[in-house]
C-alpha positions in Angstrom: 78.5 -14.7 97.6 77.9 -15.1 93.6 81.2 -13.3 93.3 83.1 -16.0 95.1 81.2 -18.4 93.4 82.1 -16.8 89.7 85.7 -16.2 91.4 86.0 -20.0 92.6 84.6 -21.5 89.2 87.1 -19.4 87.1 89.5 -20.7 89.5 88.8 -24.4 89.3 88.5 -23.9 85.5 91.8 -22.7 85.4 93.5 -25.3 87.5 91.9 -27.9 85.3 92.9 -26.5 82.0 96.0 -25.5 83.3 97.5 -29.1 84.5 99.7 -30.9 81.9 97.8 -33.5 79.8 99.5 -36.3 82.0 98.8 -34.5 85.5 95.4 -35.1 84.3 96.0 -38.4 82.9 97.8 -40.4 85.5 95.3 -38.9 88.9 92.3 -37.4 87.1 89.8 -40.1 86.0 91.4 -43.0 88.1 91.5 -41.3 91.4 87.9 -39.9 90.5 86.2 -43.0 89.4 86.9 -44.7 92.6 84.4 -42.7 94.2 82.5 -42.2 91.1 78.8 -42.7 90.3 77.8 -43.9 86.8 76.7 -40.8 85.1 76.3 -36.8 86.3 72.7 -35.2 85.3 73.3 -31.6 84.7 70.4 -28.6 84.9 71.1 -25.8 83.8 69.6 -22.5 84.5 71.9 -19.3 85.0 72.2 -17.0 82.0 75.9 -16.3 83.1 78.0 -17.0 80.4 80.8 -18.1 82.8 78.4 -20.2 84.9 77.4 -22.2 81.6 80.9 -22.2 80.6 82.1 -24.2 83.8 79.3 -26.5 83.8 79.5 -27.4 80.4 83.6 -28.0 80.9 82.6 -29.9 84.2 80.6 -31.9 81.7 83.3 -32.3 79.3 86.1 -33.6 81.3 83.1 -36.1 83.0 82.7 -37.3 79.5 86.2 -37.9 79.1 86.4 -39.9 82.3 84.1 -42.5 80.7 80.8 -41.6 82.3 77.6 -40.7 81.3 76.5 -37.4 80.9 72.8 -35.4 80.3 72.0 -32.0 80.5 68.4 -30.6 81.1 68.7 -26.6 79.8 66.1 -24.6 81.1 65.2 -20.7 82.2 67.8 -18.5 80.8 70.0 -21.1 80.0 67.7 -22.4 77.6 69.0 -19.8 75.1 71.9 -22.1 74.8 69.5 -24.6 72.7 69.1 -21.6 70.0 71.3 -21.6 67.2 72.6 -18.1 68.1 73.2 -18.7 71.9 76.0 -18.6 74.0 78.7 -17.2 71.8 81.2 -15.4 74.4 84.3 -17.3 74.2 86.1 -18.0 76.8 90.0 -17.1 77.6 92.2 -19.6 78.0 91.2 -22.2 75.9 89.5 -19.9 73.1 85.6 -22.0 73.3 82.3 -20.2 74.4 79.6 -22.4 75.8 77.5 -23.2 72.1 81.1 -24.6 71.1 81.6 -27.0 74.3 77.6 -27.9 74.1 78.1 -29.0 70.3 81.1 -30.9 71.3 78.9 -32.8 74.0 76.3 -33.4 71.3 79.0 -34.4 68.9 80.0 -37.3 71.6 76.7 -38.6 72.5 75.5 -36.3 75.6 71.9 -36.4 75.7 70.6 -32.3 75.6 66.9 -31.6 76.6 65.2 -28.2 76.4 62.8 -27.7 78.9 59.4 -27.7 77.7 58.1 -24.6 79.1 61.1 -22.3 77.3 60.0 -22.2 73.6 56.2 -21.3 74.5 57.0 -18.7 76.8 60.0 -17.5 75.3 58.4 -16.8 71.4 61.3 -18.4 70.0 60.5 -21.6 67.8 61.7 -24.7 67.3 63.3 -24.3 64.7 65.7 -22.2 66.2 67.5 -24.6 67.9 70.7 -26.5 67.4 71.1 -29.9 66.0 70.8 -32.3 68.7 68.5 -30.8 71.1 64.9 -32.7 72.0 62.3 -31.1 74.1 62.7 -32.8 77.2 59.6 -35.1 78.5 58.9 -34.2 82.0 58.5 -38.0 83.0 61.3 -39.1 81.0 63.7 -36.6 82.8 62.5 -37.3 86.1 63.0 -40.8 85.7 66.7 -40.1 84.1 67.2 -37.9 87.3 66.8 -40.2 90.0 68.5 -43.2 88.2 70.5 -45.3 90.1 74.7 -44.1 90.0 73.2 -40.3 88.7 74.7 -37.8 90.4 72.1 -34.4 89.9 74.1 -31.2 89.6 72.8 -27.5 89.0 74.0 -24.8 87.4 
């Protein structure tokens, strides 16, 4: 079954980088928004590079349809927060998942480390990227079950 799932990301992540800029353009975001909520709350736990990787271009192209976007990293996926996480790049588009998560910093997505990952983890810090707060457990719930969030986990 996690084969598939890898299988049917990769997929999906193809077919989306794969459609012509006005494919995208002229039925992507439109089409979508109809049926749209507000904003997409993404957790993210899987250490699988590929996983990250399609949640984090999920997030992208969200971004790019005008809603909000915050991400909540946590477990394995927390090493994504460290300055030396998530470097496998990807094939086609040449991006690992610390490149598309700067980019999302870079535009505004809010990116929380869970609490629990620095303590238990010995890392510090100031190992992590620019742009990434410790996440406040009341804050994030709060953020989660806002009105128009859709919650998505990864």
């Amino acid at each position: 079954m996690k084969a598939f799932l890898k299988l049917f990301s990769l997929a999906a992540l193809f077919a989306v980088l794969s459609m012509p800029s006005s494919i995208m353009a002229a039925n992507g975001p439109k089409a979508a928004q109809s049926a749209a909520a507000d904003g997409m709350f993404v957790v993210m736990t899987d250490a699988d590079s590929m996983t990250q990787m399609m949640a984090l271009v999920l997030s992208t192209q969200t971004v790019q349809q005008g809603r909000k976007v915050q991400i909540l990293l946590c477990g394995p996926a927390g090493s994504l927060a460290l300055k030396n996480g998530g470097q496998k790049v990807f094939k086609p588009i040449g991006k690992s998942p610390a490149m598309l998560l700067k980019g999302l910093i870079a535009k505004g997505v809010k990116v929380e480390l869970c609490p629990l990952y620095l303590p238990n983890t010995g890392h510090k810090a100031s190992e992590m990227i620019e742009g990434v707060t410790i996440a406040k457990p009341p804050v994030v719930a709060a953020s989660m079950a806002a009105e128009g969030m859709k919650l998505f986990t990864f």
